[in-house]
TILUM-793210 format. One line per 5 residues: number of its first residue (from 1); for each residue y, x, z of C-alpha. Coordinates in nm, 3 decimals. Each point is the difference from the previous one (the first is absolute). Layout:
N
NUM) Y:X:Z  ...
***
This chain:
384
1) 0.000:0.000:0.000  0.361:0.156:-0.085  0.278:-0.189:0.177  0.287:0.266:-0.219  0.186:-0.197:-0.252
6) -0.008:0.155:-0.356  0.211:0.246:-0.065  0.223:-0.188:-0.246  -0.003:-0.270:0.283  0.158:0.226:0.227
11) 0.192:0.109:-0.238  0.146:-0.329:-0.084  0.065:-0.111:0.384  0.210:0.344:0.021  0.207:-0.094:-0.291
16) 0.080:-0.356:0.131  0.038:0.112:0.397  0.279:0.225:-0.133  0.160:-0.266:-0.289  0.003:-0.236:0.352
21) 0.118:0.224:0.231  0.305:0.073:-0.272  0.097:-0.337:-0.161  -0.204:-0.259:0.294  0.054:0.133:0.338
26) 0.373:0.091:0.031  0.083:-0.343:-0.109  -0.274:-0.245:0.103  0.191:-0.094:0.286  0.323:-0.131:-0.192
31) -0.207:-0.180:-0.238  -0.165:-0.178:0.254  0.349:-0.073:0.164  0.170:-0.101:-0.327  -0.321:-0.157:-0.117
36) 0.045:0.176:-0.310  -0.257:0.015:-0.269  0.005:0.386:-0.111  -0.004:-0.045:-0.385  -0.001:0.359:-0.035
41) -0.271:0.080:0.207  -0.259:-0.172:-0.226  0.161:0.095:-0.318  -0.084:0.378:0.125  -0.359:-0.076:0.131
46) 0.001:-0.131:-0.409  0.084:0.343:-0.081  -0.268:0.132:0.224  -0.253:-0.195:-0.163  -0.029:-0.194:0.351
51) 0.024:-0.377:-0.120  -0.274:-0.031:-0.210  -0.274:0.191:0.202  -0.266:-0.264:-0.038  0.096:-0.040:-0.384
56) -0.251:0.190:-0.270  0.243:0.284:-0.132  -0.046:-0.240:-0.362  0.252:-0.255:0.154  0.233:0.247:0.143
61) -0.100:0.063:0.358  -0.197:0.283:0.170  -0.361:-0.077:-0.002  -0.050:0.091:0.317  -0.295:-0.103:0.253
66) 0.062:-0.183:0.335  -0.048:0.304:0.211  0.294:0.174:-0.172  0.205:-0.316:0.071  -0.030:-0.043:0.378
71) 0.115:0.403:0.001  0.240:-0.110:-0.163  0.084:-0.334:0.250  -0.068:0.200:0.283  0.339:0.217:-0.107
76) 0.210:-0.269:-0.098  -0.060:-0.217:0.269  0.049:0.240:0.252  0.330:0.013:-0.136  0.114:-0.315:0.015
81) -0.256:-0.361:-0.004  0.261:-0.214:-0.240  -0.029:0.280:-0.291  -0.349:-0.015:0.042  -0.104:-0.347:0.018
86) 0.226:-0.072:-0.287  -0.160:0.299:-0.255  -0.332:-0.163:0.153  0.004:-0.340:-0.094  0.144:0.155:-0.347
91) -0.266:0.227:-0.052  -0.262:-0.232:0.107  -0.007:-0.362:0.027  0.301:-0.006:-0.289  -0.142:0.166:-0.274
96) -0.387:-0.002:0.097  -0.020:-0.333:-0.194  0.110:0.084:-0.292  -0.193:0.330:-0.029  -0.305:-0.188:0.100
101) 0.023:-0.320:-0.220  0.280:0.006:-0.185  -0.005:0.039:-0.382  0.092:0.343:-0.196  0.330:-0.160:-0.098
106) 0.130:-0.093:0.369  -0.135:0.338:0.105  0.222:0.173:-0.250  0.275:-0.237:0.045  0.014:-0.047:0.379
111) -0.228:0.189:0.148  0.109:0.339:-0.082  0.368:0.006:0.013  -0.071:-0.046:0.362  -0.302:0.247:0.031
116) 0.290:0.237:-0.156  0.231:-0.076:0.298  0.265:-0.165:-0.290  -0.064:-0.349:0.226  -0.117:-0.109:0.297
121) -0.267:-0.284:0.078  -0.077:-0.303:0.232  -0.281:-0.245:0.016  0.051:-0.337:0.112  -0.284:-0.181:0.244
126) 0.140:-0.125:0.326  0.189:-0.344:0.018  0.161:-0.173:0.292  -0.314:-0.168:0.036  -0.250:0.262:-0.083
131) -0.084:0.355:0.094  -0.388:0.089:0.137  -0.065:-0.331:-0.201  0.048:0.132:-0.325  -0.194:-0.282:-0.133
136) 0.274:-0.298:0.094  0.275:0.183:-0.165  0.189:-0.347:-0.178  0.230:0.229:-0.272  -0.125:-0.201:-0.334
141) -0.027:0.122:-0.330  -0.040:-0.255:-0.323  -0.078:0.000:-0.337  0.334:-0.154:-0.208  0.051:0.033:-0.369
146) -0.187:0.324:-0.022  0.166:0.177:0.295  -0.091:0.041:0.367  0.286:-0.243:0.258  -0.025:0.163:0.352
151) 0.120:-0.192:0.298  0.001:0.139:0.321  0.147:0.197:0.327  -0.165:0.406:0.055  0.130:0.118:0.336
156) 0.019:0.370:0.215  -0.056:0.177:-0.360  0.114:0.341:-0.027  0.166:0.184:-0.269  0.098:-0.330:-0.210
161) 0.378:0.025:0.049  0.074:0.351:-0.025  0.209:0.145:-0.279  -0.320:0.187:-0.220  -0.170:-0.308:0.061
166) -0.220:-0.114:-0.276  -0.209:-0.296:0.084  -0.209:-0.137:0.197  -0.408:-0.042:-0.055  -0.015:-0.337:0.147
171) -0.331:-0.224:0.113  0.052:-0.396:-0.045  -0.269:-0.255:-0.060  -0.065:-0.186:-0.331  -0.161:-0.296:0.074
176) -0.380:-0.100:0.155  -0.312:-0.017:-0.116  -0.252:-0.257:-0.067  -0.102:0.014:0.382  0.365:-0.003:0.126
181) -0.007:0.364:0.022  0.408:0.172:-0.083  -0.029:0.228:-0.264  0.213:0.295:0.006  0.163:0.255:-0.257
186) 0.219:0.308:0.046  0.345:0.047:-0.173  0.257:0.225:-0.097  0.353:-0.104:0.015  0.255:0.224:-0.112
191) 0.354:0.052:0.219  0.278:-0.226:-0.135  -0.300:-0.263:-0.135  0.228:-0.334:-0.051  -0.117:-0.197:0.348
196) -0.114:0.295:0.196  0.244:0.088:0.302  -0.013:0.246:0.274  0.188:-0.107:0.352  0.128:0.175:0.246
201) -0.085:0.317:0.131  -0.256:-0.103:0.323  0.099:0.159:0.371  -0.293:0.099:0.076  -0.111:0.206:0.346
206) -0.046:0.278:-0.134  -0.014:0.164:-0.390  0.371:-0.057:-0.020  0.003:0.253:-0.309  -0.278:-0.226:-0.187
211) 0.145:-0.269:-0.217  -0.159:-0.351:0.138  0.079:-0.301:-0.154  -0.156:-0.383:-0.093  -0.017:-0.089:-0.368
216) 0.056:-0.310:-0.107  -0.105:-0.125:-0.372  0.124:-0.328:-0.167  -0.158:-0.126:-0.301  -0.051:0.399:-0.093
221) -0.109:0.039:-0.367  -0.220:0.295:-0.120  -0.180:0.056:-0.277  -0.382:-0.020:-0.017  0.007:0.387:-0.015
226) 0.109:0.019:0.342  -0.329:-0.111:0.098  -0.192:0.312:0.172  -0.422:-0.011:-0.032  -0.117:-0.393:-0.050
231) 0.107:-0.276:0.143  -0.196:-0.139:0.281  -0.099:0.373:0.124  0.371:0.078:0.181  -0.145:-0.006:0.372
236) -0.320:0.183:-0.113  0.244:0.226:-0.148  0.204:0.018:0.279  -0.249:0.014:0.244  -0.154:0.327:-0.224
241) 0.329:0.224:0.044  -0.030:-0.045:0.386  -0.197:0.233:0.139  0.208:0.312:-0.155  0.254:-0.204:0.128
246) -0.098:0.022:0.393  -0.083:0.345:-0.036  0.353:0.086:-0.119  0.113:-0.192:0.341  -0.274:0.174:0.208
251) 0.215:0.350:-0.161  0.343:-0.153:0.099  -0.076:-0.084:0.368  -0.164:0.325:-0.005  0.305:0.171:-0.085
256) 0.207:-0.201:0.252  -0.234:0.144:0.246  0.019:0.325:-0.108  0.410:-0.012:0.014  -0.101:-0.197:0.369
261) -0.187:0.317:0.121  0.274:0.267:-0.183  0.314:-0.171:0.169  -0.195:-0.015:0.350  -0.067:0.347:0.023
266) 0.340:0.100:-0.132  0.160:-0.195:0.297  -0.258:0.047:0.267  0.054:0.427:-0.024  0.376:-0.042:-0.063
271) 0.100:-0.233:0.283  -0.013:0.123:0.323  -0.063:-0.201:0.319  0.007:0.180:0.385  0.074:0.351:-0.151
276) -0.310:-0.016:-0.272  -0.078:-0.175:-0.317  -0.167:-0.334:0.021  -0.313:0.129:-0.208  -0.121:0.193:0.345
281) -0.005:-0.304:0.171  -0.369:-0.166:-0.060  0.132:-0.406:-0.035  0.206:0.156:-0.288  -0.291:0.258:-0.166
286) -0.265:-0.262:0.051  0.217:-0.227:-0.210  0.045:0.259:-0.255  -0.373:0.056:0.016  -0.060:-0.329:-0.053
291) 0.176:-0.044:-0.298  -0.125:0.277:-0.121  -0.355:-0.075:0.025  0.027:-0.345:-0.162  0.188:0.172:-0.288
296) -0.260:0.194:-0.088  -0.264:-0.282:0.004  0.192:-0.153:-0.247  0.088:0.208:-0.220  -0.402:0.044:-0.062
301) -0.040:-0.383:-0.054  0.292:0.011:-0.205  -0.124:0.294:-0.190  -0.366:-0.134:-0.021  0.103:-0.288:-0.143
306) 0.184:0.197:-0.290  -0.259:0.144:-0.070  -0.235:-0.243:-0.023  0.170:-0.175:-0.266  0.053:0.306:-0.186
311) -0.370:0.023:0.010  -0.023:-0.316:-0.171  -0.219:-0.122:0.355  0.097:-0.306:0.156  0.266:-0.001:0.240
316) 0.134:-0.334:0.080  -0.101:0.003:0.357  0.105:0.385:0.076  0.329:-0.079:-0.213  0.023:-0.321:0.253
321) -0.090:0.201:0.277  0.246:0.255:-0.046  0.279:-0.236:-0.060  -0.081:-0.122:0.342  -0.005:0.315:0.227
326) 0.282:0.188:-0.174  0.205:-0.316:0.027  -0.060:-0.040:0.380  -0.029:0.376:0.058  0.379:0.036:-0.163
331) 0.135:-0.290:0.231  -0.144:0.135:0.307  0.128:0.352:-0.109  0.327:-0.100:-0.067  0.061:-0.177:0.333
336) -0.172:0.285:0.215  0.273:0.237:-0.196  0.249:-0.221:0.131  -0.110:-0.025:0.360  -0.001:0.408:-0.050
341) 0.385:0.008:-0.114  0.094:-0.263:0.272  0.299:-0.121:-0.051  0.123:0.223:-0.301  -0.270:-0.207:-0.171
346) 0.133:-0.332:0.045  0.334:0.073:-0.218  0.017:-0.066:-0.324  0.145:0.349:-0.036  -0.324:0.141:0.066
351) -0.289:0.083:-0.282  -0.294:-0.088:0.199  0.188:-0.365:0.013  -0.049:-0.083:-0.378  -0.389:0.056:0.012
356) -0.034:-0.170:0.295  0.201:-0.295:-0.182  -0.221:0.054:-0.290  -0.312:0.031:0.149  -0.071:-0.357:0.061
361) -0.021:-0.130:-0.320  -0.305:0.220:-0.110  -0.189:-0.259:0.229  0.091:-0.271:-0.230  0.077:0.102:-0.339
366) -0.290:0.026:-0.286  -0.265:-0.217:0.243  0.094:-0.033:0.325  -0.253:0.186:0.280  -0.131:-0.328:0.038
371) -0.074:-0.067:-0.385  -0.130:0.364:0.050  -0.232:-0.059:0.287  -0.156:-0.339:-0.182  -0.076:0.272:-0.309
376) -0.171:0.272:0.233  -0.147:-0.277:0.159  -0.191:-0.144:-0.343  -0.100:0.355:-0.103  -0.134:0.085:0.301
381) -0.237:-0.368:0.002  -0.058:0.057:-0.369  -0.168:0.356:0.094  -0.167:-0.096:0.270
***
C-alpha cells in the first residue's frame, strides 16, 4: 500500500497552495465582508487550467482524476470555503451533466467555454419546497410549438447571478407516466434566456463571497436542443453525477479542517496565558490533538474515496461516508479552534471566524448527514 500522492499530484497541490496563498488568502476576509464575488479569481484558476479539472482535455478542461482534485480542494479551501464551494459546484455538479449526457454540440457549445474558465456554471435542483426530496421538485417543463416552456422557482443555487455566469443546468419534471409516476428531464438555459431571472443576492450564514440566489422562470422558452440526455432520465441523470459530487464536499470540509487545525496551532503557541503559551497547557494541546487526529482520519476516507472512483470501483457509500465525517469533523474543528482563540475568535475580524461561519453548511449541502446516513445505511443492509 503507498499512501504518497503522485508526484504530479504533489506537484499540482504546490502550485495551487502558493496561487492561494497569493491571490486567496490576503483577501478572503474582505470578500467575505463585502460579499464580493472575486471575478478575477476564477478567471485566473481558467488560466491555470483549474476549472475544468473533471473535463476530458477534448472539451477544454484538464483531464484530471479525482485524487488530483481533492489536492487540489484541500489548497483552495484552506484558503478560503466561499472560493471553494463555488469552483466546486462549477467543476462538478455544473458541468458533470453535460459531459456525461449531453450531446457533442452542447459539449462544444457550453460545456467547454466553462471547462476553459471563459464562464462559470450552476445547476439548478432545490426549490422552496424541495431539497433531500429531489423527487417532488414542482419546476415544469412542456412541450409548445416545438420548444420546451419552463415554469418554475430554483432556490440557494450558486454561481447563477454572477457576472461570467453562463447558465444554469436545470432539473424540472415533464409530465407522469402511465402509473402516475413524474417524469423528469434535464435542461440548459442560457443567462439572459427571455423569462429566466436571478433575485437577489441570499444572506446567507456563512459563504458571504459565494453568489446565492433563487431563480425564478416564467413561461421560459428554449429550444428542443437545450434538452441534455433523454427526456424522462433527468433524476437518473442527476442522481448519476452525485457521488463525485459528495466526494468533492468530503475535500472541502476537509480543507476547512485543515485551515481549523493550522489557525489553532498558530494561536495556541503565539498567545500567551500566565507567562507561557496556551499550547503547554493540556485542555489547550488535547484540543489541538484532537483536531488533529480526526483530520487525519478524514483525509484517508476522503482520499479513499477518490480513489475508488478513479479505479472505476464503486464508491457511493465511501463517497457518502466521507461526505459525512469530513462534514462533521470540519464543524467540530472549527468550533474547538474557536474555543482555542477565546474571545479573539468570536470577532468577525478574526480568520478562524469565517470557517467557523462556514463550517455548518457542509452538514447540509449536497445530501444532508441525514440523507447521508439513510445511504450508508442501505449499502451496508444490501451487503450484508
Amino acid at each position: 500500500m503507498d499512501f504518497d500522492l503522485p508526484e504530479e499530484t504533489r506537484d499540482l497541490q504546490d502550485m495551487v497552495r502558493e496561487f492561494a496563498a497569493k491571490e486567496i488568502t490576503p483577501n478572503a476576509a474582505e470578500w467575505s465582508e463585502n460579499e464580493e464575488f472575486p471575478t478575477h479569481v476564477f478567471t485566473k484558476l481558467g488560466e491555470l487550467g483549474l476549472m475544468g479539472m473533471l473535463v476530458p482535455e477534448q472539451y477544454g478542461g484538464a483531464g484530471s482524476d479525482m485524487v488530483s482534485y481533492v489536492a487540489v480542494m484541500e489548497e483552495l479551501g484552506a484558503a478560503d470555503q466561499s472560493v471553494a464551494s463555488s469552483w466546486n459546484a462549477h467543476s462538478t455538479i455544473a458541468t458533470l451533466p453535460l459531459l456525461a449526457y449531453g450531446t457533442e454540440e452542447q459539449k462544444q457549445r457550453w460545456l467547454a467555454p466553462l471547462a476553459r474558465g471563459e464562464a462559470i456554471g450552476a445547476f439548478g435542483l432545490t426549490e422552496p419546497g424541495a431539497g433531500s426530496d429531489a423527487a417532488g421538485i414542482t419546476t415544469t417543463a412542456r412541450r409548445e410549438d416545438g420548444s420546451w416552456v419552463i415554469n418554475g422557482t430554483k432556490m440557494f443555487i450558486t454561481n447563477a447571478g454572477t457576472d461570467i455566469s453562463q447558465g444554469v443546468t436545470l432539473l424540472a419534471t415533464t409530465g407522469k407516466d402511465e402509473d402516475g409516476r413524474k417524469r423528469f428531464a434535464t435542461f440548459y438555459v442560457p443567462t439572459g434566456t427571455p423569462g429566466y431571472t436571478c433575485g437577489a443576492k441570499l444572506k446567507k450564514l456563512g459563504w458571504h463571497a459565494m453568489d446565492t440566489r433563487e431563480l425564478v422562470f416564467d413561461d421560459c422558452r428554449i429550444s428542443d436542443d437545450h434538452l441534455v440526455g433523454e427526456e424522462g432520465g433527468g433524476l437518473r441523470q442527476f442522481l448519476s453525477v452525485l457521488d463525485k459530487g459528495r466526494i468533492s464536499v468530503a475535500a472541502l470540509g476537509l480543507s476547512l479542517a485543515k485551515a481549523a487545525l493550522a489557525l489553532a496551532v498558530k494561536h495556541a503557541t503565539e498567545r500567551h496565558q500566565f507567562g507561557r503559551p496556551l499550547s503547554s497547557f493540556q485542555a489547550v494541546a488535547h484540543k489541538i490533538a484532537d483536531i488533529g487526529t480526526e483530520f487525519e482520519a478524514a483525509r484517508w476516507m476522503v482520499y479513499r474515496a477518490a480513489w475508488l472512483a478513479d479505479q472505476g470501483r464503486s464508491y457511493s457509500k465511501e463517497a457518502a461516508m466521507a461526505k459525512l465525517y469530513a462534514s462533521e469533523v470540519a464543524n467540530r474543528a472549527a468550533s474547538q479552534a474557536v474555543q482555542i482563540h477565546g474571545g479573539y475568535g468570536y470577532v468577525r475580524e478574526s480568520e478562524i471566524s469565517r470557517f467557523y461561519a462556514d463550517a455548518k453548511i457542509l452538514e447540509i449541502g449536497e445530501g444532508t448527514n441525514e440523507i447521508q446516513r439513510d445511504v450508508i445505511a442501505r449499502a451496508l443492509v444490501k451487503q450484508a
